[in-house]
Every structure is written in C-alpha cells, then in structure tokens.
C-alpha positions in Angstrom: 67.8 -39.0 -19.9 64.8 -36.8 -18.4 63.9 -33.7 -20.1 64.2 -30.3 -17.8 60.5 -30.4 -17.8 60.4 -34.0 -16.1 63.2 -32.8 -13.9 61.4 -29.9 -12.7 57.8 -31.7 -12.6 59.4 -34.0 -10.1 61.4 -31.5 -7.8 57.7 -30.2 -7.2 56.1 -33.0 -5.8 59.1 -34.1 -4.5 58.9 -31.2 -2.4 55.6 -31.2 -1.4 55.4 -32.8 1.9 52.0 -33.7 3.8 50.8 -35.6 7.0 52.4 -39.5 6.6 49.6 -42.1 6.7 51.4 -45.1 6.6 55.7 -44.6 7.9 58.3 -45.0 5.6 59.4 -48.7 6.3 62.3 -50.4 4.7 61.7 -53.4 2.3 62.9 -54.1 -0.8 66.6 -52.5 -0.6 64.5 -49.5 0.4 62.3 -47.4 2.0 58.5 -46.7 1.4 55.7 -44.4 2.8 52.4 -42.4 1.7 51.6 -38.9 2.6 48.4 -37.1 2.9 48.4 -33.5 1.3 46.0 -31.2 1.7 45.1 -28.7 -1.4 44.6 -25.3 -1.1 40.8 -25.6 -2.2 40.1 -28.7 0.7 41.0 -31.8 -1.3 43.3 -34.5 -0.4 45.6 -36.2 -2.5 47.7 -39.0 -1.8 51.7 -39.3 -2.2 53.7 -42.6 -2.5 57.0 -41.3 -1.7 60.2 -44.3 -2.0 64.0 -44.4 -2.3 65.7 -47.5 -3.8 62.4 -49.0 -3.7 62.6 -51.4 -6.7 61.2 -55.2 -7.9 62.6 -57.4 -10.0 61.6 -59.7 -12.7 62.3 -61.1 -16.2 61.8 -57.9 -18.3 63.6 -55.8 -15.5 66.5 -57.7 -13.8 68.1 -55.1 -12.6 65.6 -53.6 -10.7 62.5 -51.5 -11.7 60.6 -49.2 -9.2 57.3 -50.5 -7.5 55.5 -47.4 -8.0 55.9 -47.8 -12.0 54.3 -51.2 -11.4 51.7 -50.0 -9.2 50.7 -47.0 -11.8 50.9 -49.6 -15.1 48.1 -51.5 -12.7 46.0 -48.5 -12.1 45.4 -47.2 -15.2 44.8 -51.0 -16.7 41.9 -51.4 -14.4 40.4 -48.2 -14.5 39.9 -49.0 -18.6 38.5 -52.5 -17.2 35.8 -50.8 -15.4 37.5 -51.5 -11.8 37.2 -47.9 -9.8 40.7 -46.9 -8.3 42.1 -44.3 -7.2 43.3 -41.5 -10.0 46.7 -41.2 -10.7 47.5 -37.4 -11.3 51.2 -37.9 -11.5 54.1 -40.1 -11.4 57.3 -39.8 -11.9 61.1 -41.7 -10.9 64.9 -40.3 -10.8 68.1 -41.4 -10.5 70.0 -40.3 -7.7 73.8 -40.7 -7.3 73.7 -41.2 -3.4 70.6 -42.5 -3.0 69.6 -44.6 -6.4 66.2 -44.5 -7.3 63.9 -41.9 -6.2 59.9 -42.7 -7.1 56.9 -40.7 -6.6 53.0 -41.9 -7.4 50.6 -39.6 -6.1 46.8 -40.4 -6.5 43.3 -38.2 -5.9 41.3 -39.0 -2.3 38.8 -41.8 -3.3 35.9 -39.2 -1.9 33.3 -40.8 0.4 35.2 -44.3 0.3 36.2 -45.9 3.3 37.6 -49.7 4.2 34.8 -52.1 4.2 35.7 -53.8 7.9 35.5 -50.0 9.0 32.4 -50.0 6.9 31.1 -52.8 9.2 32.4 -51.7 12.7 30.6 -48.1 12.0 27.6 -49.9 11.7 27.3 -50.2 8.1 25.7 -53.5 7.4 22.8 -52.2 9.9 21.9 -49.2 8.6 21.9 -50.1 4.8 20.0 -53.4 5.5 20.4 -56.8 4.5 19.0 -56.4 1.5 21.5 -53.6 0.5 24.4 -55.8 1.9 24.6 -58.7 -0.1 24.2 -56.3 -3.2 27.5 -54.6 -1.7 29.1 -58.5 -1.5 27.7 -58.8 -4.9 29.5 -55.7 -5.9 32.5 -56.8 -4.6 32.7 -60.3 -6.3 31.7 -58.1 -9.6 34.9 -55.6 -9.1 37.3 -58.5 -8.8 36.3 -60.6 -11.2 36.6 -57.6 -14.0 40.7 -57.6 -13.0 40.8 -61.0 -13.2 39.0 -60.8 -16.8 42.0 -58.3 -17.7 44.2 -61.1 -16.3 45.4 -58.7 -13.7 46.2 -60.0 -10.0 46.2 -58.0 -7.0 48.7 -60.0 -5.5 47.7 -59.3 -1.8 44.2 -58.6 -1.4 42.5 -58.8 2.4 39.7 -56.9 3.5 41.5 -53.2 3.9 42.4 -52.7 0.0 38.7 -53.1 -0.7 36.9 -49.7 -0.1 33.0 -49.0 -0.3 30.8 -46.3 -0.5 26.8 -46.7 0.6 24.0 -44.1 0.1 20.8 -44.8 1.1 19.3 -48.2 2.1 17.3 -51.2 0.8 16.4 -51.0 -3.1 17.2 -47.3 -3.4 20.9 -47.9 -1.8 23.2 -47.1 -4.1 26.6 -49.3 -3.5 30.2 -48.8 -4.8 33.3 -50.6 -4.5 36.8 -49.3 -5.1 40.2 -50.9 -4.6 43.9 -50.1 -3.2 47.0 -51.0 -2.8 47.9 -52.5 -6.5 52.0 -52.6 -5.9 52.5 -56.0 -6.1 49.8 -56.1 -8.7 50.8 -57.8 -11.9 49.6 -59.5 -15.2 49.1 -63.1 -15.3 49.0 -65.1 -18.6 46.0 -67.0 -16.7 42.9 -65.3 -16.1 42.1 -68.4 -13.9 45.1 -68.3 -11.9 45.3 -64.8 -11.4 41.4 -65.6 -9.5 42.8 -68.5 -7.8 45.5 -66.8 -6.6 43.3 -63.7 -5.3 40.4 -65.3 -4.2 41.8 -67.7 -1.9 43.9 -65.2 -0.1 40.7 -63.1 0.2 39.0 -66.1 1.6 41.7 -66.8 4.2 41.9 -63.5 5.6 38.6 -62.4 5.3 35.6 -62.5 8.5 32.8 -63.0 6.3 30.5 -65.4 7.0 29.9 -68.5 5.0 26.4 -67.0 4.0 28.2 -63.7 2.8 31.0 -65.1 1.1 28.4 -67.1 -0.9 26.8 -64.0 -1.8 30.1 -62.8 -2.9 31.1 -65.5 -4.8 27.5 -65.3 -7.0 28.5 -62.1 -7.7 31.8 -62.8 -8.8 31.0 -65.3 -11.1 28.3 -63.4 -12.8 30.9 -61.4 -14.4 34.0 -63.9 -14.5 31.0 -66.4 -16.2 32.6 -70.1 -14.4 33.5 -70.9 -11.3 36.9 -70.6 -9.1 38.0 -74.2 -8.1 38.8 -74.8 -4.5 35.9 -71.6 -3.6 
C-alpha cells in the first residue's frame, strides 16, 4: 500500500513532462525513456520515465522495476566516493491497465559532458598531455572504487563515463562522473565484477594502447592488484 503522500508525490512528477533525450523504446515487457526538465530558476533535471519496465532475479521473480535497481546503485556509489548523478526523487505504482509505472529523476551533472565528446571538441589538446593521462588516471580510479564496493556497471563503454576539465597542465583540475547504472548490480566478487567491467570497457573503447595503460595504472592504484586478461 502507498500512503496518500507517496500517491500524490508521484502524480507530480508524473506529470511533469520535459524535452525527451533518449525515446521511449520497448524492452523488457515495456517501455523506457528520459526527459529533460527545465526548472523555473535555469536548472535541468533528469526524468526516467517507464511502464512495465521490470527485471527479474532470485530475490524478485516476479518482476521488480529497473529504476529501483538503478537508484539502490546510485546511492551505493556515491557513499563509495564514485560521483553520480543525484537522485532527488524516485518513486513506482501499480497501475491496473498498465502494471508498473516507475519514475527516477536525477540533478544535471553540471559542467559534465561524455568523454568521446570530450575528445572530438578538442579536449585532449587543450588540457595537454600531461593533464590527459591524469584524466585516464582518474578514470581507472572511479571504477575501481565500484568494483571495491563489489558493484558492477554491467554495460560500461565510453558514453556512461562523463568528465569535467578546468585548466591545463599541473593546475588542471580533472573529474570523472558516471551514468547509466540500470543494469548495475552487486557481485559477491569484487574481482569479477572488474573483470566483467573492464573488458567490456576495453572492447568498446578507442583508446590507444599507451592510454589505456595509463588507465589501467590508475585503476590499480586504488583496486591494489591487477585485472587478469588486462
């Protein structure tokens, strides 16, 4: 049962409609997509917005839905140091016609953008190199405190990993965030939740061998060993 005040929290963002970013598209028994909303005062906020939506696993055979999954993972790695977007509400119902109903809606990562837009806005040459492989560094470093947590991202490439640069050289100041965490999950391994994540970053990446080497030194500063097959 949901109280009146959950009822009427979720009728309001429910409601709320903004620009769509990425089309519903139907998976999953359902149908997903993310709005863009703009505030009254100029910021942006985010709104995952599914119906009948769901996943399925051991604890949850009948069906749980992905955005309770997604919002579990985001609030696990922000406590592990990982910057992700912030969840400012989330919220699911029951809907006789239509089954589940889920809403996650998340604060703009400000100043952010995806790191292969990073590179094709000229980025890596304005920064420097020395500022670059401190941003690969950075990179490793962020994933290897989920995988510390025992958290996998589950389907990492290039565009969930977002960066922000200011300033060049030594004084550059470089920050990593990442996206995308719905088919994020807890493994029992810390190991294989990095094999699993690292390889399919590997795969899909267009880093050069030189920069996934910086990368990977920065990664296993943090995760202390090294991933076998990297």
């Amino acid at each position: 049962m949901y109280s009146a005040r959950a009822a009427e929290n979720f009728a309001y963002w429910w409601q709320r409609q903004g620009d769509w970013v990425e089309e519903p598209n139907v998976r999953r028994g359902g149908q997903s997509g993310v709005q863009r909303i703009r505030e009254e005062g100029g910021g942006l906020l985010y709104a995952k917005r599914q119906i009948g939506h769901i996943y399925r696993s051991l604890l949850h055979p009948f069906g749980r839905p992905t955005v309770l999954r997604e919002r579990d993972a985001l609030l696990s790695l922000r406590k592990l140091g990982v910057k992700v977007p912030e969840v400012l509400y989330c919220g699911v119902q029951r809907d006789p016609q239509e089954g589940w109903r889920a809403l996650l809606v998340t604060a703009d990562l400000g100043g952010f953008i995806e790191v292969d837009r990073w590179y094709a806005d000229g980025g890596r040459e304005a920064c420097g190199e020395q500022a670059h492989q401190r941003l690969l560094q950075q990179i490793g470093m962020t994933l290897a405190r989920m995988h510390l947590g025992n958290w996998q991202h589950g389907c990492i490439y290039s565009k969930h990993i977002f960066v922000r640069v200011s300033g060049a050289g030594e004084q550059a100041e470089v920050e990593v965030a990442l996206l995308d965490l719905e088919k994020s999950r807890r493994r029992f391994s810390k190991n294989r939740a990095a094999r699993h994540d690292m390889r399919q970053l590997r795969r899909h990446s267009s880093w050069s061998e030189a920069d996934w080497q910086q990368l990977i030194y920065g990664y296993q500063t943090v995760f202390g060993s090294s991933i076998k097959g990297l």
